[in-house]
N, C-alpha and C positions, 0 to 999 in steps of 0.2 A: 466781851473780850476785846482787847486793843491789840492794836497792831503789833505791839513789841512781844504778844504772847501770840504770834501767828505758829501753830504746827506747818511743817513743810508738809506737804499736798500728797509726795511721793514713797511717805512712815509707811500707810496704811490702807486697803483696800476701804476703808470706811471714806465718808466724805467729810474736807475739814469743815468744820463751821465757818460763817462768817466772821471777822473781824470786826465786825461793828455793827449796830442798828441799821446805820443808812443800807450796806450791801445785806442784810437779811432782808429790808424790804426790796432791793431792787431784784432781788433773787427770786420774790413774791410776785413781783411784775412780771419779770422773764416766762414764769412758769404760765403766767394770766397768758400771755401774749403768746404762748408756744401751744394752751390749749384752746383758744380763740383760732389758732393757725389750723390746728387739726381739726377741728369744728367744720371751718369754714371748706377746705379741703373736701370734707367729706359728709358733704351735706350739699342738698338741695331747695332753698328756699326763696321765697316767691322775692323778683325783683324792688318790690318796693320794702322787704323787710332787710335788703341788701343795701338799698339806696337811706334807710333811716340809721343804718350801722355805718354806713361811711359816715352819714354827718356826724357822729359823734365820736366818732374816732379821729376824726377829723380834729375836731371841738378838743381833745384829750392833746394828740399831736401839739398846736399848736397854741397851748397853756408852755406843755413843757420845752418848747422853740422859743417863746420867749425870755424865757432865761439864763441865765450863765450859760455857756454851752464849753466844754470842754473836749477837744477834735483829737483823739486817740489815748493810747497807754502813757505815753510822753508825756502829755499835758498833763493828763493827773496825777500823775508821780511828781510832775515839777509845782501841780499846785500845793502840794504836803499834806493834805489831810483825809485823803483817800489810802494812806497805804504804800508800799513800796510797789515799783515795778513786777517783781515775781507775784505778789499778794493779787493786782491785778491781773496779771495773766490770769491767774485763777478765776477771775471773778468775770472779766470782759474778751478773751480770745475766742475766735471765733470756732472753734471746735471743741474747746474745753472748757469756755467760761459759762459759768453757775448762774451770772447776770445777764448772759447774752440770750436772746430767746433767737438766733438763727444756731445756736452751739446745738448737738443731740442731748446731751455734751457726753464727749470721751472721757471717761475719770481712768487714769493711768498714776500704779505704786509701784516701788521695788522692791525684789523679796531677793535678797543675796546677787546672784546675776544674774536673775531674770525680773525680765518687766513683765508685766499683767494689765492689763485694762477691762476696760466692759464698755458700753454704751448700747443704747437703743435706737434704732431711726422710726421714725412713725410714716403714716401716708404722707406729708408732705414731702420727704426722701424718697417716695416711688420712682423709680426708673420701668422695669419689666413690669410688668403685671403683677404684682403683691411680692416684688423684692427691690431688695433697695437699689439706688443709682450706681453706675460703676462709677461714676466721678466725686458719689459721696464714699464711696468705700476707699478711695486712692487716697483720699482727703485724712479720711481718719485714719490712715497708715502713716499718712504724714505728718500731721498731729502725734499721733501716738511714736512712732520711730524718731521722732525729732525729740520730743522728750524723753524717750529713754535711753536716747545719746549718754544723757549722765552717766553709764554704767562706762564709759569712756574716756570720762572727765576732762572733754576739750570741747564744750559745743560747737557746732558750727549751723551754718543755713542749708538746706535741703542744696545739694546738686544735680542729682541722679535718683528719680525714684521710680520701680519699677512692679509693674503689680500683674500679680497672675491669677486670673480670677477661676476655681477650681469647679462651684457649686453655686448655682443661686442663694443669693444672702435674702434670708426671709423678713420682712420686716415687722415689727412689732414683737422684737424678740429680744431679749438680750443675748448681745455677743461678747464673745471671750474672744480677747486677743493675747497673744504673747509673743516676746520679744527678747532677741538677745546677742549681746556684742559680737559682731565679730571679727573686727580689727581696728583698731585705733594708731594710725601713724602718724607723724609730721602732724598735718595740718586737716587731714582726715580720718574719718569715720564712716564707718560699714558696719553695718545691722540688716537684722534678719526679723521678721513677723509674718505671724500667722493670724487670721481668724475665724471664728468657730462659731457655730451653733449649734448648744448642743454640743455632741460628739461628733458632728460635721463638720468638716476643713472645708470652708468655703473661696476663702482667698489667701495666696500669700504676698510678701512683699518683703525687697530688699534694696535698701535705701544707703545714700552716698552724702553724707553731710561733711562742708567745707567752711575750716573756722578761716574768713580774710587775716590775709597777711596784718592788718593796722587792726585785728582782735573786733569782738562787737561790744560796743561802747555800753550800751544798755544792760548786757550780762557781765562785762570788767568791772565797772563800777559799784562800791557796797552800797 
């Protein structure tokens, strides 16, 4: 698939595909490195099997330090052959990118006016004792309420977010989130989300997004 035949993210509760060879493998990586994280997290093994795993990650690390190194969304969008800036969001944000192995990742669609999401946090999201962090759950409200600003059609940056935490979020679960406008004026945006496990309300949130007066150059731009 090339990039000019990218589906928009937000058609379909399915996941889009990659754009290209390079990000299906780096999505390959992500997932190597997200279940190395949960491994390591949740295991106990003997120091010297932990000190011959650094060196080789080590040894891995600084293969790919030597190389071209490209330092955010911007860079790659302005190197050209990675994709457009949206294409990346998808692939490298840090709560929803498919290549980021810190993302859960949040995959968030819209279905008429309402947004939907899902995501999963595993043990290394623990906060409470077998439920996820309150700082990771703020996070993917703002992730997920920031992208489904679209149903407002004036993005802006998070200003106000506000989260009421109902039930312990279990983890290693999939959660449903949903989401839905509730005022778009001037230069502002107000939304409302919930999320669930199961048939359980475990947190809600309502979020205050602010497009700057001089617009954000990154999303004005085709």
């Amino acid at each position: 698939m090339m990039a000019d035949d990218f589906d928009d993210p937000f058609d379909s509760q399915d996941i889009t595909p990659a754009i290209s060879a390079e990000w299906e493998a780096r999505r390959r990586v992500a997932a190597a490195i997200k279940s190395l994280t949960e491994a390591l997290v949740t295991s106990a093994p003997a120091p010297a099997l932990l000190d011959e795993l650094t060196t080789r990650l080590d040894a891995m690390t600084a293969t790919l330090a030597a190389g071209r190194r490209l330092y955010g969304r911007l860079a790659f969008a302005a190197e050209g052959s990675h994709g457009n800036f949206a294409q990346l969001g998808h692939e490298l944000n840090a709560l929803s990118g498919l290549s980021n192995p810190v993302a859960p990742p949040v995959h968030t669609w819209i279905d008429g006016d309402m947004a939907h999401g899902r995501v999963t946090v595993g043990w290394s999201g623990e906060g409470p004792p077998g439920t996820v962090h309150g700082g990771m759950v703020a996070a993917i409200f703002d992730q997920f309420l920031g992208t489904a600003q679209v149903l407002g059609r004036q993005p802006g940056m998070t200003g106000v977010l506000t989260t009421h935490f109902h039930r312990p979020t279990p983890l290693n679960t999939e959660l449903r989130l949903q989401g839905r406008l509730l005022q778009a004026e001037g230069r502002k945006t107000r939304m409302v989300g919930e999320m669930y496990a199961g048939e359980v309300r475990t947190a809600s949130c309502e979020g205050l997004f602010i497009r700057p007066r001089a617009g954000i150059a990154f999303l004005d731009t085709p």
